[in-house]
C-alpha angles and dihedrals in degrees: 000000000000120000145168127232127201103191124175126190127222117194107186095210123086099255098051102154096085091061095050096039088055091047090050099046092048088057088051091060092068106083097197097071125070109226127188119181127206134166098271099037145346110246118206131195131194140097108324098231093059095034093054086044093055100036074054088055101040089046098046088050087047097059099039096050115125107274092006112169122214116304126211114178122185115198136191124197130197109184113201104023123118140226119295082248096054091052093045084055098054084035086061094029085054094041118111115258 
C-alpha cells in the first residue's frame, strides 16, 4: 500500500538545525521514497511498509549519535495515498479538455 508520511523533528537543545538537517539528509539517501522538504515538515511518499521501516531506522540513528539531545518527533500518516506526481497526473488525465 502506498502511503504518505508527514514527519517533524524536535531537538530539545538550542542549535537544533544540525540534527534535523542530518535526519533529513539521511531520508534523502533511500531512493525509493519520494521526500520533499518545507519549512514546517518533511513529507515522504512510497510504499508504508518501507517508509515506516526507514523512518524506524533514521529515528533510531538519530537518537543513538554520539551527543545526541532529546528527541521529540511528531508524525502524521496517510495510508493509501500516492506520490505528489501521481496526483498531479489524475489531476491532468481528469482535467477538462
Amino acid at each position: 500500500m502506498r502511503a504518505a508520511v508527514e514527519i517533524s523533528m524536535y531537538p530539545l537543545i538550542g542549535d537544533y538545525r544540525p540534527p534535523i538537517q542530518a535526519f533529513i539528509d539521511r531520508l534523502n539517501t533511500h531512493p525509493e521514497l519520494t521526500v520533499q522538504t518545507n519549512t514546517l515538515a518533511t513529507q515522504i511518499w512510497g510504499p508504508l511498509d518501507q517508509i515506516m521501516a526507514i523512518l524506524t531506522q533514521e529515528m533510531t540513528r538519530s537518537a543513538a549519535a554520539t551527543g545526541a539531545p532529546q528527541l521529540v518527533f511528531v508524525m502524521k500518516v496517510l495510508p493509501g495515498l500516492g506520490s505528489p506526481e501521481s496526483a498531479d497526473g489524475a489531476a491532468r488525465a481528469n482535467a477538462p479538455q
